[in-house]
VOPAGU-2260 file (C-alpha; in pm, 1 decimal, decimal comma):
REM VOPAGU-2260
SITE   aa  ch    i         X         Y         Z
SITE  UNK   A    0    -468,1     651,7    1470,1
SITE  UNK   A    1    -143,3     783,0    1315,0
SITE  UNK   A    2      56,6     551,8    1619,3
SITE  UNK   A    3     -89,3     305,7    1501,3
SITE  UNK   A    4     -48,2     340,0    1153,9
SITE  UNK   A    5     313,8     389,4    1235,9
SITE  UNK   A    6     329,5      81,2    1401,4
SITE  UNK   A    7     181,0    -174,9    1159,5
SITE  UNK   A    8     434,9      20,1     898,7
SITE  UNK   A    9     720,4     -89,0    1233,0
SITE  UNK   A   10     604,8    -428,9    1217,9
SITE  UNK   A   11     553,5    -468,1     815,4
SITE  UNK   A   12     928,6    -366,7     815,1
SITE  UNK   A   13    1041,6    -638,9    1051,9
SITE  UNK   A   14     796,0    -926,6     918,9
SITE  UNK   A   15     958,3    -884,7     580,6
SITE  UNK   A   16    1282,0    -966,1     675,3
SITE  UNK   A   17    1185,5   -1311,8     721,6
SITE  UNK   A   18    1455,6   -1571,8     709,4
SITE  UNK   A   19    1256,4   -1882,3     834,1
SITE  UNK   A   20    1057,1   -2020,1     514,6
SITE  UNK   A   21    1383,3   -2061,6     320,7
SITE  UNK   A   22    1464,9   -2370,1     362,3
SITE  UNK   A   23    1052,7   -2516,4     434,8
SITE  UNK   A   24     899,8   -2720,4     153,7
SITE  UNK   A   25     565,3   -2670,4     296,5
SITE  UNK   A   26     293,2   -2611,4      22,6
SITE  UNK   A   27      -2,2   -2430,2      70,6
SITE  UNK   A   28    -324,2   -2558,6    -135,9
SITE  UNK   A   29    -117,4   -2824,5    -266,5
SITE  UNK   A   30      65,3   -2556,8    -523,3
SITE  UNK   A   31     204,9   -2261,1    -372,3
SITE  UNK   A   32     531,6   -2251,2    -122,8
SITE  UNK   A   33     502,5   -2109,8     212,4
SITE  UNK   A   34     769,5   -1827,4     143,4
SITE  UNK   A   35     594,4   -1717,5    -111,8
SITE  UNK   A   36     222,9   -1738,3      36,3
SITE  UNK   A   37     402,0   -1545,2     338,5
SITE  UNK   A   38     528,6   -1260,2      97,0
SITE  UNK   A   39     153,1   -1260,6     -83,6
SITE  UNK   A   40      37,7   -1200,5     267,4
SITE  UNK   A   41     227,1    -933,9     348,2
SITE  UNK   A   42     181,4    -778,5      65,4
SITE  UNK   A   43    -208,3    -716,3      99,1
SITE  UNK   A   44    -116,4    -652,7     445,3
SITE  UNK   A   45     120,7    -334,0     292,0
SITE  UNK   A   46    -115,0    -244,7      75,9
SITE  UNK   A   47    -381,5    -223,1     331,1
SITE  UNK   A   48    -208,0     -33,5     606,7
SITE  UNK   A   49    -102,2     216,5     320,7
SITE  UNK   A   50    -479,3     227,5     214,8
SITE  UNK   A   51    -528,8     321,0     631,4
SITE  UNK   A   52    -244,5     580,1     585,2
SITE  UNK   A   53    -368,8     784,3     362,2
SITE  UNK   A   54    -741,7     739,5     484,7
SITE  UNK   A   55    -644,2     855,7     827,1
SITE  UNK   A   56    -308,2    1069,7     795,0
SITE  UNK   A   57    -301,3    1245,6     476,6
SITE  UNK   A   58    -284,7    1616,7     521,9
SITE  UNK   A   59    -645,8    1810,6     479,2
SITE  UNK   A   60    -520,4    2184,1     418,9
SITE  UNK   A   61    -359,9    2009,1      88,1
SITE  UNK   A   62    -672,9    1927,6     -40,1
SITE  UNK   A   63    -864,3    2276,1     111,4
SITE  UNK   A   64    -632,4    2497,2      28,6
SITE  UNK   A   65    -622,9    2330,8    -390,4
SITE  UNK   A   66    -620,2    2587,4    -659,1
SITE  UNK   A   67    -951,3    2500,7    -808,0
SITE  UNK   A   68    -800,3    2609,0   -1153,7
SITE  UNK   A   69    -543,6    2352,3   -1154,8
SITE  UNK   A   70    -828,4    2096,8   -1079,9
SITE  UNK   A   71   -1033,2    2191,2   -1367,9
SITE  UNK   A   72    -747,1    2163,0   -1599,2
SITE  UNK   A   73    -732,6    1832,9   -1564,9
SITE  UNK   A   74   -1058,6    1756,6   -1660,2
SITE  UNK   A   75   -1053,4    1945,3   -2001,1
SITE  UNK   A   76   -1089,1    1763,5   -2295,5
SITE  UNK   A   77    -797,9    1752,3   -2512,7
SITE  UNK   A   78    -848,8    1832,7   -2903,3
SITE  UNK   A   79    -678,3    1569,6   -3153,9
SITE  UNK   A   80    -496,2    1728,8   -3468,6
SITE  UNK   A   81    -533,0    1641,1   -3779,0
């Protein structure tokens, strides 16, 4: 999984550099320009192949190996002063 991960990140990079919606007037739905539809799409495309990455690649001994100290410190109330 983490080649393929590394190649949807491969072709995000070169889809973005898109050059060829410039100069279209195309609308899509009546109201929004291609080049900007494209960039919409590619950015729930980002977001979901960074949703995959850390799914599938992020490193387990970070999360076994926590201090369970510094977990429960985040989860303590804090008292306001008067």
């Amino acid at each position: 999984m983490k080649y393929v991960i590394w190649t949807m990140v491969l072709i995000l990079l070169i889809a973005h550099q898109d050059s060829w919606n410039w100069h279209d007037d195309t609308l899509v739905w009546g109201i929004v320009p291609i080049g900007l539809f494209y960039h919409a799409c590619i950015s729930l495309a980002a977001g979901f192949t960074w949703w995959l990455a850390t799914l599938f690649m992020w490193p387990k001994e970070l999360e076994a190996n926590s201090d369970p100290a510094l977990v429960n410190a985040a989860e303590v109330p804090v008292q306001e002063s008067n």
